[in-house]
C-alpha positions in Angstrom: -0.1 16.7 -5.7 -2.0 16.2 -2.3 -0.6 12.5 -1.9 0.0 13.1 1.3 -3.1 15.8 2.2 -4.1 16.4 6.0 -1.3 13.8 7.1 1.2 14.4 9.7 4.7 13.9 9.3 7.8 13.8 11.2 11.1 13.5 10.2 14.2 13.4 12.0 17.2 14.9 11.3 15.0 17.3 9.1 17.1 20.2 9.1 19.3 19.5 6.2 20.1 17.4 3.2 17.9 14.1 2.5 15.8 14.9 5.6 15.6 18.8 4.4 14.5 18.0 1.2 12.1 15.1 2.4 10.4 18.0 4.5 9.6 20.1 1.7 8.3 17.5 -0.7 5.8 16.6 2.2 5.0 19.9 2.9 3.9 20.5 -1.1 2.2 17.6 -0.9 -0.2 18.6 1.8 1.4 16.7 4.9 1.6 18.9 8.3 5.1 18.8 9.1 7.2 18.5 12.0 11.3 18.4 12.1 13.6 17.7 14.9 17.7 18.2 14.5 20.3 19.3 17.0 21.3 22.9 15.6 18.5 25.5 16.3 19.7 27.5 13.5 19.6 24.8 10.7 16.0 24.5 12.3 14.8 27.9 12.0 16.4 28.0 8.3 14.5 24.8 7.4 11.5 25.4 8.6 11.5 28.6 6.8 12.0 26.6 3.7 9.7 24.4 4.5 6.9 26.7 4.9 3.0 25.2 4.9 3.3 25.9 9.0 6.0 23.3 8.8 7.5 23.2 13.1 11.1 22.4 14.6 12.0 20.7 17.6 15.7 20.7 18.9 16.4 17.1 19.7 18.6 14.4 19.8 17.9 11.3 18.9 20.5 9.4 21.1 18.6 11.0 24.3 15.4 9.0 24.9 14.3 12.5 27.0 14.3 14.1 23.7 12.6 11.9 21.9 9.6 11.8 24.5 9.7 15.3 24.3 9.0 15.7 20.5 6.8 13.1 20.3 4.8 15.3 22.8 5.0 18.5 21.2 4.3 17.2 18.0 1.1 15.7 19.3 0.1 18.8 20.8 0.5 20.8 18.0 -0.3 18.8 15.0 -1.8 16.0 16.5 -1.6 11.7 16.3 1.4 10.5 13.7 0.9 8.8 10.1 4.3 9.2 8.5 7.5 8.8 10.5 10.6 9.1 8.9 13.8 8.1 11.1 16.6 9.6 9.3 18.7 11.4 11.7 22.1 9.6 11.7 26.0 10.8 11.5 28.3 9.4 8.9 32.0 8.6 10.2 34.9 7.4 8.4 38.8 6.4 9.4 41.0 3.3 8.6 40.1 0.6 11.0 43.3 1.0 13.0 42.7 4.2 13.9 38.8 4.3 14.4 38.5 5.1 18.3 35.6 4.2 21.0 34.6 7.4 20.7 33.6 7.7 17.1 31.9 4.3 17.6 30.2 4.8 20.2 28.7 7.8 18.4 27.8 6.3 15.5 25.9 3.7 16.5 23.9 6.1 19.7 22.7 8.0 16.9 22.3 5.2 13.9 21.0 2.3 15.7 20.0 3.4 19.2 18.8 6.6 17.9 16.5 4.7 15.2 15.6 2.5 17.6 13.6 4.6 20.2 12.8 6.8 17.7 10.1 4.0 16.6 9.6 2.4 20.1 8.5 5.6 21.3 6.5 7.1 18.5 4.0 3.6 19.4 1.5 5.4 21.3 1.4 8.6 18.9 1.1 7.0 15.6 -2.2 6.1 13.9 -3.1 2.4 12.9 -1.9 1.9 9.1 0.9 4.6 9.8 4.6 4.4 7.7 7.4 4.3 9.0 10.3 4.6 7.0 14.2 4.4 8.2 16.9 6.0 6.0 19.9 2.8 5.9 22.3 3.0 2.8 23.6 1.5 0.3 26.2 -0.3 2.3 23.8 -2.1 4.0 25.2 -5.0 2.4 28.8 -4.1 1.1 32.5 -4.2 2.2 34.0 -0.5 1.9 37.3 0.0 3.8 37.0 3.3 6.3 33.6 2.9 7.3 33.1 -0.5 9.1 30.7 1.1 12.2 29.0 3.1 9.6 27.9 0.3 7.7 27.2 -1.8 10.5 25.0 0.8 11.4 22.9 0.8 8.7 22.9 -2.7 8.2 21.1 -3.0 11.9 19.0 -0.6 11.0 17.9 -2.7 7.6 17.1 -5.5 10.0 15.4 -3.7 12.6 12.7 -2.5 9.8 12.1 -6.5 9.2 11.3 -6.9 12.9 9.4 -3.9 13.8 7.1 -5.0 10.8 6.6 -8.4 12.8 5.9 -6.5 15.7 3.5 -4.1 14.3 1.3 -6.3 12.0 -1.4 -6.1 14.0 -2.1 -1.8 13.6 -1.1 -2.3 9.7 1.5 -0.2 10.5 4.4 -0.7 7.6 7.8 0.3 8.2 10.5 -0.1 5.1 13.7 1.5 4.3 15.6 4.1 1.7 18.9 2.7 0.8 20.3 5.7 -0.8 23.7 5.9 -2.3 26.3 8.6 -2.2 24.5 11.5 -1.9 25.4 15.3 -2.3 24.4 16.4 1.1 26.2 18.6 4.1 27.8 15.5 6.0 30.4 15.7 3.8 31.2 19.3 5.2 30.8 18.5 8.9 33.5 15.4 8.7 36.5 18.2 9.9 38.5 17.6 6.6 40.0 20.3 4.4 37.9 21.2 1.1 40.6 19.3 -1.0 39.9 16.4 0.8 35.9 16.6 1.1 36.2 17.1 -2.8 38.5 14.1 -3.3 36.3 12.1 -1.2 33.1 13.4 -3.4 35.0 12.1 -6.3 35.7 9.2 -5.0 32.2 8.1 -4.2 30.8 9.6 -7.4 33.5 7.0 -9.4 32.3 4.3 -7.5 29.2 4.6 -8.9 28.1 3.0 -11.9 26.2 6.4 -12.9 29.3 8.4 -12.1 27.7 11.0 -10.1 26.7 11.6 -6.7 22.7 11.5 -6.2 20.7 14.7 -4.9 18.6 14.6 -2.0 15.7 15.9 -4.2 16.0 12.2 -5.4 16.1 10.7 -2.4 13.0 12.7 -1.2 10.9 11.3 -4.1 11.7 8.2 -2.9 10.4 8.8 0.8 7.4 10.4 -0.6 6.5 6.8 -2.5 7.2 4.8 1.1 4.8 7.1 3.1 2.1 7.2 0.5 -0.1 4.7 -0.5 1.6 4.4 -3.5 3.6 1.9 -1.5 0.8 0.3 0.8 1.7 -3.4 -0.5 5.4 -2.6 0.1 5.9 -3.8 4.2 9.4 -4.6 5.8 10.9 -4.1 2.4 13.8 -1.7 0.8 13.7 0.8 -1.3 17.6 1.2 -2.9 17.9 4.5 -4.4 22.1 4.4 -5.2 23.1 4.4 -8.7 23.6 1.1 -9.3 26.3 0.6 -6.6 24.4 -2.7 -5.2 23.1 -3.9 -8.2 26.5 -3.2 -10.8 
């Protein structure tokens, strides 16, 4: 306990799943938190949960505005930045054919644009020897049919950590990735699908996996709390792959 005492933390996309549970570990491990999502009532929920004078900021990351605006709060209220996790991002799948501008356009505002700014602009907030971690995915680096822009998406984002640690050498600032796996998280619910088909789709994923099961976001937060600790202060431009095997098998 305490790995992570007196240090602020923000986290995007902190109002539910892998960023939710992120928050909390953080929180009991004596990091002042701050969350920014796009649904206020997520927010209030989470922050609830969270506890430890935990805040929330509505924000999205594919508007730069927002960004500056909760980089500004943040600093107001808790102060400079030493962990920043950029995991806000949408998950979209549909057969090639039929995947439209749209849907692309939104994935990779939020994925790659999103993560993008989202370190570009937290520069003049964070502290020398911050981390930085980005949440990419386990398909960083593998074919699966239905979610090309998706996994294009996070693939960017693995390559964007590389460079930004290039960039940032100098302030000993480190930023790595989580590569997590399939994940039992509320994206699944917000795809518009009947139950029968988010459960199919569950199944799927969970028999892709060499463990046969989809992973928790408790998991996933365990992993974070290693990248922004100095548990992990040789670890610099590098990946953490939390996903059952699924890259490795």
């Amino acid at each position: 306990m305490g790995r992570l005492k007196n240090k602020v933390a923000v986290i995007t996309g902190g109002n539910s799943g892998i960023g939710l549970s992120t928050a909390v570990e953080f929180a009991a491990e004596g990091a002042k938190v701050a969350i920014s999502g796009r649904n206020q009532v997520t927010l209030d929920a989470a922050v609830k949960e969270i506890g430890h004078g935990a805040i929330g900021i509505k924000a999205d990351v594919a508007k730069l505005a927002d960004i500056d605006a909760t980089y500004q709060q943040v600093h107001e209220t808790l102060g400079n930045i030493d962990v920043l996790v950029v995991n806000a991002g949408i998950f979209k799948a549909a057969p090639l054919a039929d995947f439209t501008e749209e849907m692309y356009d939104e994935v990779i505002d939020i994925n790659v644009k999103g993560a993008f700014f989202s370190v570009q602009k937290a520069l003049p907030y964070l502290n020398d020897g911050a981390s930085v971690i980005i949440t990419s995915s386990a398909v960083n680096e593998i074919g699966v049919a239905n979610i090309s822009a998706y996994a294009a998406s996070k693939a960017a984002v693995r390559s964007l950590a590389r460079s930004f640690s290039a960039d940032l050498l100098q302030r000993k600032i480190r930023v790595n990735i989580l590569s997590p796996g399939p994940v039992e998280t509320p994206i699944f619910d917000r795809l518009g699908l009947a139950q029968d088909a988010v459960d199919g789709m569950k199944d799927g994923f969970a028999g892709f996996t060499p463990l046969k099961r989809l992973g928790t976001s408790k998991e996933m937060a365990k992993g974070f709390l290693f990248l922004a600790s100095d548990d992990s202060s040789y670890m610099l431009g590098g990946e953490l792959v939390l996903d059952g095997g699924v890259k490795a098998l």
